[in-house]
Every structure is written in structure tokens, then in C-alpha cells.
N, C-alpha and C positions, 0 to 999 in steps of 0.2 A: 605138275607145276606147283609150286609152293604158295602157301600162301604171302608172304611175302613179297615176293614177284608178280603176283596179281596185282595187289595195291599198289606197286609202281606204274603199274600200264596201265592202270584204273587214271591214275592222279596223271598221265602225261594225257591221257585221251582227253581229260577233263581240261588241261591246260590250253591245248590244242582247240577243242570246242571252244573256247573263250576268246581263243586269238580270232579265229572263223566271225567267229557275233562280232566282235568288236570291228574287225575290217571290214566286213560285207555293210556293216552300218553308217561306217565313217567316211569310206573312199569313195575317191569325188566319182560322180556318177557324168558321164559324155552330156554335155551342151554341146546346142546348135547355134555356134556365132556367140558373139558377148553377152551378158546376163549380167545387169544392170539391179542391185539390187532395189533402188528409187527409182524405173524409167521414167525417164519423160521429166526428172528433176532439171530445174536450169536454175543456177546459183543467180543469174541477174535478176532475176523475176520475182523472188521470192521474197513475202513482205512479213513473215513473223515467223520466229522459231518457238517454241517450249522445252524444254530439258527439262527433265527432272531426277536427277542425282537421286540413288538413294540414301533416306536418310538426312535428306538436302531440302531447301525452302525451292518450290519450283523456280526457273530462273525464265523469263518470256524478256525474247528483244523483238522492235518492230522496227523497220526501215521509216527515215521520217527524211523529211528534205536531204533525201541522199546519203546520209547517214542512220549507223543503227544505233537506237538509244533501248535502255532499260528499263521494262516498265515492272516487273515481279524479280526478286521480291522489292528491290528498290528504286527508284525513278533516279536514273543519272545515267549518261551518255559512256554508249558500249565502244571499245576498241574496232573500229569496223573492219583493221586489216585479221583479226581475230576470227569474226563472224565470218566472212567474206573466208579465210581458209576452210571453216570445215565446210560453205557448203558447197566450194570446187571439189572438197574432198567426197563426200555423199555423193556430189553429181557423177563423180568419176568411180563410185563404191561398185568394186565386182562380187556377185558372187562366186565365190570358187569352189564350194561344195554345199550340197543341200541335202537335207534327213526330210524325205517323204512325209505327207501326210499320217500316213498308216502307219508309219512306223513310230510316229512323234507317238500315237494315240496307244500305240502296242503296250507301252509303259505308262503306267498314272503317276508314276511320280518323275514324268520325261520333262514336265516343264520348270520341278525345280530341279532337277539334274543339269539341266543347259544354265539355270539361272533367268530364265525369260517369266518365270512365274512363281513367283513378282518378280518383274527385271530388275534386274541391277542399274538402269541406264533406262529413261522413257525420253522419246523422238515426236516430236510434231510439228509439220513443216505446212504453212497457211492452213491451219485446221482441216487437214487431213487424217487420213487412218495414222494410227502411234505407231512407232517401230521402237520393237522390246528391244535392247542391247542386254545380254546374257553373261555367264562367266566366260574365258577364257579358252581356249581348248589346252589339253593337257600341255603341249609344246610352247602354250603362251602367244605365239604366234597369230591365232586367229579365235575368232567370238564367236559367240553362237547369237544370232540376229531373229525373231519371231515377228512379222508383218501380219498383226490380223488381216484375216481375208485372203490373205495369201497362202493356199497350202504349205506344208513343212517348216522347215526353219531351215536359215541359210548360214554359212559359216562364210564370214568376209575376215581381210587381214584386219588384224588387232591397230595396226598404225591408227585408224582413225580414232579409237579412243582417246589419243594423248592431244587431239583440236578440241572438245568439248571438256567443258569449265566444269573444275571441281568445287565451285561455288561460285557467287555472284561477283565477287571482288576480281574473281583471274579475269573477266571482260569487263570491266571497268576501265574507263580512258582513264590513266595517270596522267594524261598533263591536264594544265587547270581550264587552259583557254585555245582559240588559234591566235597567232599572238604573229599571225604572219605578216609583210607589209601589204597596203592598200586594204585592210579587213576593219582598219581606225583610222581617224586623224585627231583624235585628242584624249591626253592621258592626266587624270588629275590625281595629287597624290597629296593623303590630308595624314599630315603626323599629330597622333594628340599627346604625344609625350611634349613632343617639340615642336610646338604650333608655329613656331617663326619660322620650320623647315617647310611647311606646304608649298604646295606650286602645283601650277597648270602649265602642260603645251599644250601646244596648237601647230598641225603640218598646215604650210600653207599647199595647197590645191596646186599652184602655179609650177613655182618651183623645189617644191617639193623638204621646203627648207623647215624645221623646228623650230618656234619660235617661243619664249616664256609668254602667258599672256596673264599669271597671278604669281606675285604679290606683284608684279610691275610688267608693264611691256617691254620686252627686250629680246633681243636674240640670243637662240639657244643653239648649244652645240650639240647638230645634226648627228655629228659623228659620234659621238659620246651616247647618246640618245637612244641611235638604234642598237650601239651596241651591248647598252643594258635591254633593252626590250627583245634581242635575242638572248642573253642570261633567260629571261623570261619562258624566251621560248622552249628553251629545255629541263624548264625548271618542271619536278616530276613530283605522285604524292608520293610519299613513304609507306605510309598507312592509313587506312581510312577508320577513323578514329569512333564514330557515331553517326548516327542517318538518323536520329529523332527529332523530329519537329520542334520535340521542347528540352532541349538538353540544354545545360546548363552553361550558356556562354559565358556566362562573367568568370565562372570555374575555369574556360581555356583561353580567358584574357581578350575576348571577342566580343564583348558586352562591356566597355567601349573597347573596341579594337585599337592596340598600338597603332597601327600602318593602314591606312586602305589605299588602293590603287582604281582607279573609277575610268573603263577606256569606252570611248563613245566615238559616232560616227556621225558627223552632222550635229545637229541636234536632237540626238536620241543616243543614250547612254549604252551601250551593250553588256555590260556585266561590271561586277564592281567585286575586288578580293579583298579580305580582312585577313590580315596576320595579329596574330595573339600574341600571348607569352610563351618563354621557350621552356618546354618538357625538364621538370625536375631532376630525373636519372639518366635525361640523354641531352647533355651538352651539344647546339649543331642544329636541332629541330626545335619549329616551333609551331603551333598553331595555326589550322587556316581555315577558313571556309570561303564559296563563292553564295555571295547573297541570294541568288535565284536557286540555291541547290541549299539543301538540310545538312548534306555532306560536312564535318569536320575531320579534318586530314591532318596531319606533318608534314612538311617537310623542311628541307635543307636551308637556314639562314643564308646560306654565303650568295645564293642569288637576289637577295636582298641589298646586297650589300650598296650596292651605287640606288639604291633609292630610299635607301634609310639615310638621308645625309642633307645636310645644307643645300637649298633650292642655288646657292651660287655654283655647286659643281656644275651644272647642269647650264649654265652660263658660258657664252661664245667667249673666250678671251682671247678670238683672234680679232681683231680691231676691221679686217676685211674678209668676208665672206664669200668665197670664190662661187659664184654662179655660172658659171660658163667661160667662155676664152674673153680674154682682154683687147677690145676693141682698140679703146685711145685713155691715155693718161696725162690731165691738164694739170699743170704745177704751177701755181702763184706763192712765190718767194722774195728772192733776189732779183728775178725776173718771170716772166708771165711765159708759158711755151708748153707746147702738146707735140706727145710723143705719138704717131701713131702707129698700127702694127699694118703691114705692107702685106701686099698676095705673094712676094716672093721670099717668106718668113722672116722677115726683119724688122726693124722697129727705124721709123723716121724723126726726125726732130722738123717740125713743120717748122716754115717763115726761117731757116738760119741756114749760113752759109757756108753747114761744116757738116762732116758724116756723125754719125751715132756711132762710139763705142759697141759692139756687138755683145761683148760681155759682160759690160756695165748693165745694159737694157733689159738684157736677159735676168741680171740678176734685180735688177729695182721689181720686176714683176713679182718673182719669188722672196723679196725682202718686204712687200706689201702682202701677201699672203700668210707669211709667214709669222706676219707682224702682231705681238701678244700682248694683252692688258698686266700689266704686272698689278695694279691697285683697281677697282671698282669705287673712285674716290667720291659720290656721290652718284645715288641713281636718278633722282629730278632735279634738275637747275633751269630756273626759270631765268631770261634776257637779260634784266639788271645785272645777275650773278656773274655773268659770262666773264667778267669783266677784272674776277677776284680767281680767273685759272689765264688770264691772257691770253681769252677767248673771244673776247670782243672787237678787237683786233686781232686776231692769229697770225704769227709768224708764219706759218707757213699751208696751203693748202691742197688738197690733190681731189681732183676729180675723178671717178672712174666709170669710163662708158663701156659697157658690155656687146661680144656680138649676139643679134636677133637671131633667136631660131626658131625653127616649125611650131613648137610647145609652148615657148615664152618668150618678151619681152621684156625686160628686166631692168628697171627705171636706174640711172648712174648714183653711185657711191662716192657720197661727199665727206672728207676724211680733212678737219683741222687742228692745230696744235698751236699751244699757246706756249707759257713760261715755263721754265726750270722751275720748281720748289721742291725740297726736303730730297732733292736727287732722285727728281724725276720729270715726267715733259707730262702737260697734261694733254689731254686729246680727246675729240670727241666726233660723233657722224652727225653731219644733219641731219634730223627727220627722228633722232633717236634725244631720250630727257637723259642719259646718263653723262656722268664727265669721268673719263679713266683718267690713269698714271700710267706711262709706257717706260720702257729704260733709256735713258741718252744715251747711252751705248743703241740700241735700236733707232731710234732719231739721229742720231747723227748718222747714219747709214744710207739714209734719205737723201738726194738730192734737191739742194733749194734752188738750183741756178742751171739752166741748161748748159753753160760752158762745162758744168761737171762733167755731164756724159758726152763730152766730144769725143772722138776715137782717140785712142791714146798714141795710135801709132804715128810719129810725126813727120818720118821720110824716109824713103829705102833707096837708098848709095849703093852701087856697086864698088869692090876697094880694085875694081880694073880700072873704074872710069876715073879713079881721084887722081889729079895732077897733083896736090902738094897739101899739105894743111900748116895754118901759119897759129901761132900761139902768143896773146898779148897777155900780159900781166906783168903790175905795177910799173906802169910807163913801158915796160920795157916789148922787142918784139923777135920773135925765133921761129923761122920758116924751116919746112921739113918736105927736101923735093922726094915725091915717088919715080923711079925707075926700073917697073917689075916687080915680081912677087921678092918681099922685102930686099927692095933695092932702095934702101932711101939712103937720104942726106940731104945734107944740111944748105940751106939755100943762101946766097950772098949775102956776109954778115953778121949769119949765124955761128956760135962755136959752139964748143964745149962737147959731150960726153950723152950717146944717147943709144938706145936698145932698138935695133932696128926691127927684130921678131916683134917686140913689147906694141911697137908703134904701129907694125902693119895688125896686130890682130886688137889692139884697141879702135885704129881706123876702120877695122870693119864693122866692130859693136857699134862704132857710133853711125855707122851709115844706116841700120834699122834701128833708129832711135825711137824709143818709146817712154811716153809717159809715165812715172808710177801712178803719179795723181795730178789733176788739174788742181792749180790752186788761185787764178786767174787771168783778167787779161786785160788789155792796155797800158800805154807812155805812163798812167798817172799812179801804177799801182809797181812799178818796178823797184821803188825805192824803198816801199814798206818793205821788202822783200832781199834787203841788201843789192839790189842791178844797179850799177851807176856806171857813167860815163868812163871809160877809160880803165873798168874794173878787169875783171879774169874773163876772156873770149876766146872760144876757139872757133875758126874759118877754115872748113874745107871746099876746098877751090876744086872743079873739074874739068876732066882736059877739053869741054864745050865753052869755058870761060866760064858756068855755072857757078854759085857762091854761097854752100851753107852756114849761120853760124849758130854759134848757140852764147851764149853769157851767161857769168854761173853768180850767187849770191850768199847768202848767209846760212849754215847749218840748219838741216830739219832735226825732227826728233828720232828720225828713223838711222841717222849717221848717214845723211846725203846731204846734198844740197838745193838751195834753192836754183831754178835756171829760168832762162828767157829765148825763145824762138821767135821768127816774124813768122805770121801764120795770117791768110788775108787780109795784108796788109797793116799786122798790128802786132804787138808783142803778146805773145801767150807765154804766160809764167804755169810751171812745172815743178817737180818733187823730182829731181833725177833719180835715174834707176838706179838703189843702193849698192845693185852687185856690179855696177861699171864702174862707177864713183871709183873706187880704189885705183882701177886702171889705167884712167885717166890722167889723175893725180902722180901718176908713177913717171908715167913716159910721155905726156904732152902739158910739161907746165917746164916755168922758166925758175929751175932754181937761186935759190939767194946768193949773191956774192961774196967772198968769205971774207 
């Protein structure tokens, strides 16, 4: 044999030999049942971890009222859904192959071959024995694990490396606070740029409402409120900037702070934020610390934004603040009259002897809710003053009583309004010092007079049951007999020229005649109104001898007219309906003579 061909089967034996060692060493050797590399670990139990990264400041969290906080290297509250992964992960750590005792010790240079000596990664779980975490095995796939005390070393999958913290910051909670509801009921906020901006709320306990209680008492808008205090609650750090005790605040604008936010519970304050000035090279961020924490951090202005601002944002400028459903609403105007809401979902008009409009009703509730401060025209006015908004008097007033429920009972809402000035209506609640401005468009929307909200609809005719309808105007008079579906004609002494389609489908619009608007009622109001004796009438007759009519008056602004019904006993004046109007005037009036 050559020499040549020796030294190949020399170099293949030896290659061979090499595979042998390396797999008889590596490959997973038979377990009985699971093989737990932590047994008896239970993630809920556990009250302190240690890591120590190498190359890393050790990092120790300890479980404290439920949550885990940081005590090495720096004291500040740990991400607990962080903590809480790796130790489900450890409690569930398999080993899936283990290097013997003897064999570990076979080699002296076995323990930095694995990486366990010195580990790469140290473990201690309530001041127990350390577990070494190692390098890698060649596939990446899985670690080499050393437990003193524990023969050999175990090889677990590599996944759990990527739940323990490549320093102190990765468990670090980024958000500032819980900022959840029920954790506060009062939020103070001091601008020193802008001191006139400061203000305080206060939730009330009861029903749960915001209210301002500095620079003045007043109601706050609830909605507004929470929905900056969730801004809040997602508000995250950026970076955490310094943990030194004595770092240089006035240098991050925090020594006096722009902004602080102060939120407390009862009386006892729970943490108080200072926002700084914003980052020279990063437009967006600025400065912040919590006072009980060394921490200075960044982050994102734009959650600031609704509370860097004028304490009036944060001002109710709905003039009624809905507390629950609406009992009853008393009106002193034109007349004195309570509406109240019924079990069988309707709204009555108490003491009168006419139904409620159901859409009007409906909407006075939602036009009282809806109802906004356009000006904040003085926030104290004292009794004498009352007198210089046409308050002292009020044209007009509304009570509002609430229904009771399990939780609360919620005292009625007293809402009055004085004069027009500069084009506007002033208004203000009893119980409260401010005097607003509303819009007379808004005010006029209101009902001063309960004939307003009477139902509009004012008689429903069948056009089978009509025997004839007769038409008076200027002196003069022109009857129209019905006989069947448009079978009309003209009744003794009547002439002339008339649309029988036109009349029968005008006759039926008027038999569901409806109101556009109330504009009043009684004998003594018909004539502001243009209604006079002898004026423009139209009387539909039915074939029961029944006798509707109606009397029409002077131009509205909407291109209708004025009219007049008998309605218990008395003339109800009306705005007729614009889109009949036309119809009417077409085919049931008495043209001019030529």
C-alpha cells in the first residue's frame, strides 16, 4: 500500500473518531417521564429573582403588593407581565439532554467550553442555588444550563433566553402611573409658565361627575376629562434619561417644572408628574420625572396637549348636565306647566286639556342636553347684579327633576334666562356663581308656553266620509259637492271652472291636517294674526252632518300662512303647512271677477 493511501485512512479514521466522541457525548441520553430543569418551581409563589447578565450591573426584582418592582441596580417598578413570562417559562423549562457528571469533569476546560464557567447568564430564584445559563449549542437552538449541586449539565431549548432582560431598562414599566378609573378622584394641574392656566378637579363620589373646584367652582366637562386622562393612560417613557439622585433638574427644565399634574385620592395625594422643557435635537419630546421616583425620562408632548391649555377647556359648556333619565320638566314663561315623562314612554303636559306633541317632547329633552354656553360672561355674580343680565326677573325658567336610582339621588336642575344683549340670551343654574351667554338661535328653540308643544296633528278626515267642502272669501261663497272618488261638483250657485283631481287630493291633505307650528290661542289673538270675520274659510262638511273649518290670515316668513282652528272650544292659531299652502290656493279658493 502506498504511503499515500495510508494517510487517507489514517485522516478518515481520525475523522470518524471525532464524530463517535462528539455524538456519544451530545445525544440525548433516555428519561423517565418529564425532567423539569427547576422542579418544584411555581411562578405564583415566587418572591425575588437575580440575573445577572454578563458584563451587566446585577438586576434583582421583588414581588411587593402584587406587583414586581426593581430594587438593583435601580429602584423603579418592573413590567410584571415581563417578570411573570419568564417564570411560567422556567416553571415549564425541560431538560431535553444532559452531559453527565463524569463527563463534564473528563475535560478541564469543559466548563468554559459550555460557557457556564463563568456563565454567560446567572439565575436565582428566592435565594436559592444559581443556575449558570451557558453558550449556545452549535445549532443555536439550545444552551448549555449548569445547577450547582446538580450533577452534569443540562441542555434546555435556547427560547427562554430571549424573556430575561438584557439590562435593567428592558423591565422597566414605561408607563408613568395606573391612571385607570376609581384609582383617583382628584387631579391638580399647576402651569408655572401660565399661572392663570392652573386648575383643580374633583369627581364627585355620587354621581360620578367632574367638577372644577380651582380657580372657581364650576362644572367640568366629565367627557372631556376622562378622555384626556386616558391620553394619559397610554402615555409611554421614550427613554430613561438618568436615575441620579442629584442630577441636574433645572438643566431638564424640572427645577421649576413647566407642567405638574398632582392626582390624589381623598385626601392623600398619590404621585405628582413634572414635565420639563422639550429635548434640543428632538422636536415631540420633553422632560419628565415622577416626584417619588429619581427617574428622568422623555417622552411624547402631544399627550400633553389638552392639559397644557386654559383651565376654561376643561369647563362644562353644556348649560345641562345629563345625570340619568328625565323625570319631569317645569316651565315658567308665558305660562307656568310640567311636562312629565309617563311609564308608557311618553311625555304628558300635566293640568291641560290637550295631548303633547310626541316629537316636540322628545326633542325639548335633547335641545336641553344639548344646550351649549357660547360665552362664560362672568364667573361670580352676586344678587344685586342679577338684575344687569335680566336675571332678576327671568323671562323664562326650567326645572329639571331627575329619575332616583339604587346609586343616586340627584337634587333638580334649575336653569333661567334673562335678556338679549350684544346677540345673545344670558342664562344661568341656580346653586351655581357663573352668568353664561347662549345663542338666541338656541333660546328660541325652547318652549316658553305649553300651547307650543301641543300635538300638531289637528284632525284626521277620511276624503270617503266628506259630503262637500264649501269656500268663503271676500264676501263671497263656492260649495263643492263630493260624489265618489273625484266625483265632485259644484253645489247650488256655485259656477265657474274647477280641477276635480286637484280638489279631491287637496281634500284629503287637509283631512290630516297638521300643524307646522303653534303660534297661539284664543277670540283675542286672531286679529294680530290677520283672522277676521268674514275673511278666507274653508268648511268641510261630513256626510254625519259633522263641520271642520279652518280660517286662514296673513303671510308667515316661511311662504305660508297664518290659520285658525276651533280646538276645545277656542280658536288655535297655526303656521300652515308650507307644502299644502300651494294646493289649496290652487283649487279651493274663489277667484277674482274679471
Amino acid at each position: 500500500m502506498s504511503s499515500k493511501n495510508t494517510w487517507l485512512w489514517l485522516a478518515a479514521a481520525a475523522a470518524l473518531f471525532a464524530f463517535i466522541f462528539l455524538f456519544e457525548r451530545y445525544r440525548a441520553r433516555p428519561v423517565t417521564g418529564p425532567s423539569y430543569l427547576l422542579p418544584g418551581l411555581e411562578a405564583k409563589a415566587i418572591k425575588t429573582l437575580q440575573i445577572g447578565p454578563a458584563g451587566q450591573f446585577e438586576i434583582r426584582v421583588e414581588r411587593t403588593n402584587g406587583g414586581w418592582q426593581l430594587v438593583k441596580p435601580v429602584a423603579y417598578p418592573a413590567k410584571n407581565t415581563n417578570v411573570q413570562k419568564l417564570l411560567e417559562a422556567l416553571q415549564q423549562l425541560m431538560v431535553e439532554h444532559r452531559i453527565s457528571e463524569k463527563e463534564f469533569r473528563m475535560d478541564p476546560k469543559a466548563g468554559e467550553d459550555y460557557g457556564v464557567e463563568p456563565p454567560q447568564l446567572s439565575l436565582i430564584v428566592d435565594s436559592g442555588r444559581p443556575v449558570f445559563f451557558g453558550h449556545r449549542t452549535s445549532l443555536g437552538d439550545q444552551v448549555f444550563v449548569r445547577v450547582p449541586g446538580i450533577a452534569g449539565v443540562a441542555i434546555v431549548s435556547a427560547d427562554v433566553l430571549n424573556l430575561f432582560p438584557r439590562d435593567a431598562n428592558d423591565w422597566r414599566e414605561t408607563r408613568l402611573a395606573d391612571f385607570k378609573p376609581g384609582t383617583f378622584d382628584r387631579i391638580s394641574v399647576t402651569n408655572m409658565m401660565k399661572g392663570q392656566w392652573s386648575f383643580a378637579l374633583q369627581r364627585d363620589p355620587t354621581n360620578k361627575l367632574w367638577a372644577m373646584t380651582y380657580p372657581g367652582k364650576t362644572r367640568a366637562d366629565s367627557e372631556k376629562v376622562e378622555d384626556a386622562i386616558g391620553k394619559l393612560e397610554k402615555l409611554r417613557v421614550g427613554k430613561f434619561v438618568s436615575d441620579d439622585p442629584k442630577a441636574d433638574l433645572e438643566g431638564f427644565g424640572l427645577q421649576p417644572p413647566v407642567l405638574t399634574l398632582s392626582l390624589g385620592q381623598g385626601t392623600n395625594t398619590l404621585f405628582a408628574l413634572d414635565f420639563g422643557k422639550e429635548l434640543t435635537n428632538s422636536p415631540g419630546l420633553i422632560y419628565a420625572r415622577r416626584r417619588d421616583q429619581n427617574a428622568v425620562i422623555t417622552i411624547s408632548t402631544n399627550t400633553l396637549t389638552q392639559w397644557n391649555t386654559a383651565n376654561d377647556a376643561f369647563r362644562d359648556r353644556h348649560l345641562v348636565t345629563l345625570v340619568g333619565p328625565i323625570e319631569s320638566i317645569h316651565v315658567v314663561g308665558l305660562d307656568e306647566f310640567t311636562l312629565q315623562w309617563q311609564t308608557n314612554n311618553s311625555w304628558q303636559i300635566l293640568s291641560r286639556d290637550f295631548a303633547a306633541d310626541e316629537r316636540l317632547t322628545t326633542r325639548l329633552a335633547r335641545t336641553l342636553s344639548e344646550l351649549q354656553v357660547a360665552n362664560f360672561e362672568k364667573d361670580s355674580v352676586a344678587g344685586p347684579e342679577l338684575a344687569n343680565y335680566g336675571l332678576a326677573t327671568p323671562a323664562l325658567k326650567f326645572t329639571i327633576t331627575w329619575t332616583a336610582n339604587q346609586t343616586a339621588t340627584n337634587p333638580p336642575t334649575d336653569l333661567e334666562f334673562g335678556m338679549n344683549t350684544n346677540n345673545q340670551i344670558f342664562a344661568r343654574r341656580i346653586g351655581e356663581a357663573p352668568v353664561y351667554g347662549i345663542a338666541p338661535a338656541d333660546f328660541e328653540a325652547l318652549p316658553s308656553a305649553s300651547w307650543q308643544l301641543r300635538d300638531h296633528h289637528i284632525w284626521n278626515i277620511d276624503i270617503n266620509d266628506v259630503a262637500r267642502v264649501v269656500v268663503q272669501q271676500n264676501g263671497k261663497t263656492r260649495e263643492f259637492i263630493r260624489n265618489g272618488t273625484n266625483g265632485w261638483k259644484f253645489g247650488e250657485g256655485s259656477t265657474g271652472f274647477f280641477n276635480g283631481s286637484a280638489i279631491e287630493d287637496t281634500t284629503r291633505d287637509l283631512g290630516q291636517l297638521t300643524a307646522f307650528s303653534w303660534a297661539g290661542h284664543g277670540a283675542g289673538k286672531l286679529a294680530g294674526f290677520g283672522i277676521t270675520p268674514g275673511g278666507y274659510q274653508l268648511t268641510i262638511e261630513l256626510k254625519n252632518g259633522e263641520k271642520q273649518s279652518v280660517q286662514f290670515g296673513n303671510a308667515t316668513a316661511f311662504g305660508s300662512v297664518y290659520a285658525s282652528v276651533m280646538l276645545n272650544g277656542e280658536p288655535w292659531i297655526f303656521e300652515f303647512p308650507p307644502d299644502l299652502y300651494p294646493s289649496v290656493h290652487y283649487s279651493l279658493t274663489i277667484p277674482p271677477e274679471p
